[in-house]
N, C-alpha and C positions, 0 to 999 in steps of 0.2 A: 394473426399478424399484429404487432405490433406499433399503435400510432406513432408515429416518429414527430408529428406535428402537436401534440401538447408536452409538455414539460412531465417524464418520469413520475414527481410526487402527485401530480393528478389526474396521474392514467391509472384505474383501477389495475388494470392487470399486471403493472408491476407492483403496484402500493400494498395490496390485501395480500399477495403473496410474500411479500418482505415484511409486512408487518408481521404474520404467521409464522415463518422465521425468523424472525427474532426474538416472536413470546418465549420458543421452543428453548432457544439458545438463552434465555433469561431462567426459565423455569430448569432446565440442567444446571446454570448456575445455582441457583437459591436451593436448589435437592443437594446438591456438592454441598451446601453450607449447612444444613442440616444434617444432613446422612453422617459426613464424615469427622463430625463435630469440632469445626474448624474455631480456634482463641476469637471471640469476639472482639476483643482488640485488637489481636495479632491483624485481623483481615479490616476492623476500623482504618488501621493505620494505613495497609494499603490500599485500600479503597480510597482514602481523601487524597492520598501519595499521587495515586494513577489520574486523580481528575485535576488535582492541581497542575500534574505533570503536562495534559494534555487541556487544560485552559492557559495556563502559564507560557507554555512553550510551541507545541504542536501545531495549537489551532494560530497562534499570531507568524508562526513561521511558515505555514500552509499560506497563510494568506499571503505573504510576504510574495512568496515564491509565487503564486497565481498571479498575482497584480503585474509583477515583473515579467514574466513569460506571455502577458498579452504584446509587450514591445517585439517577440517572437516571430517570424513571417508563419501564416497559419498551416503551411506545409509541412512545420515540423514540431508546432509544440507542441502536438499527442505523443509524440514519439520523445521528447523529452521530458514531459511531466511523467512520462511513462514510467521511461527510465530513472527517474525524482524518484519515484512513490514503490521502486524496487528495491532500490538501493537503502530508500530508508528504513521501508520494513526489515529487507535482512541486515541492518545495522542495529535494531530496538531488536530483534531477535537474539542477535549475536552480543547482545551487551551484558549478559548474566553470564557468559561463556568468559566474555572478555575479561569481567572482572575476578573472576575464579572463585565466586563465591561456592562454597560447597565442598573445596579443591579438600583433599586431608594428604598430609604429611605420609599417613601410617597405610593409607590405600592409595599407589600411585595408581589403581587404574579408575579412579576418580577425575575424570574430566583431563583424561592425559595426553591431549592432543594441543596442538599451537592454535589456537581459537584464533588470533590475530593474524597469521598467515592465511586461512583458510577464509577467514573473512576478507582480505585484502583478493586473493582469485576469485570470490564470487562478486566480487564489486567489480572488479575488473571486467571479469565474465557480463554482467550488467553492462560496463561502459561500452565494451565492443559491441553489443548487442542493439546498444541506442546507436550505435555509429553506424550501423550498416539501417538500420531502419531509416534514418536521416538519410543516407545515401542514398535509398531506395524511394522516398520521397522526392529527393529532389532531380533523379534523371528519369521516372517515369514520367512518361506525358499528365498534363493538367487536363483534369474536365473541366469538360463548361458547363454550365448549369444546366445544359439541357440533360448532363448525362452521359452524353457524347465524350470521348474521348481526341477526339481531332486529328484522329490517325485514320486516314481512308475512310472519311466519312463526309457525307455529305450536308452541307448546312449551309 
């Protein structure tokens, strides 16, 4: 079981396992870079591209959006950061799609679907999904810290 009373990065038993999965997923990367003998510039460039992208942008908008979401009543902002950090992911997903890189004139069946429609129903699909979590948040009964739910109980 799982200590719930120290902080994640210094409970062994999540740490040495995540640290473990990530050498794996680091070391699949650097084999990709050798094996397939990827332009050592071509992948410089994105390499500094994706950590500018994600010091520059990501992490000060992360923050943004956390700081703001503490004004949240705490009954709902797991269910909207939730819904935050789905909605973004499938938006940085969807944004090579979006922009049609790839697309060729001479093979319509090159990325031959409306990326942008299809992105707008999964975001949707997202919104409704935070709504009913919120909603489900806010008419279930509150526990009390004993655990208790306050429904036919004694205390």
């Amino acid at each position: 079981m799982i200590d719930t009373d120290r902080p994640l990065v210094d409970n062994p038993r999540i740490f040495w396992p995540a640290v473990a999965i990530g050498g794996l997923i680091v070391a699949f990367g650097v084999r990709g870079l050798l094996v397939d003998a990827v332009p050592p510039v071509g992948y410089l460039k994105w390499f500094l591209g994706v950590n500018l992208a994600h010091d520059l942008i990501l992490v000060p908008a992360g923050t943004l959006i956390v700081v703001a979401a503490r004004r949240l009543p705490a009954r709902i902002r797991a269910v909207i950061l939730t819904g935050l950090f789905a909605a973004t992911v499938l938006t940085i997903y969807a944004f090579p799609f979006l922009l049609g890189r790839g697309r060729r004139k001479d093979s319509p069946s090159v990325l031959p679907l409306d990326y942008s429609t299809g992105l707008g129903w999964a975001l949707l699909a997202v919104g409704l999904a935070t709504g009913v979590g919120i909603a489900w948040q806010l008419v279930r009964p509150r526990e009390h810290k004993s655990g208790a739910t306050g429904v036919g109980t004694r205390g």
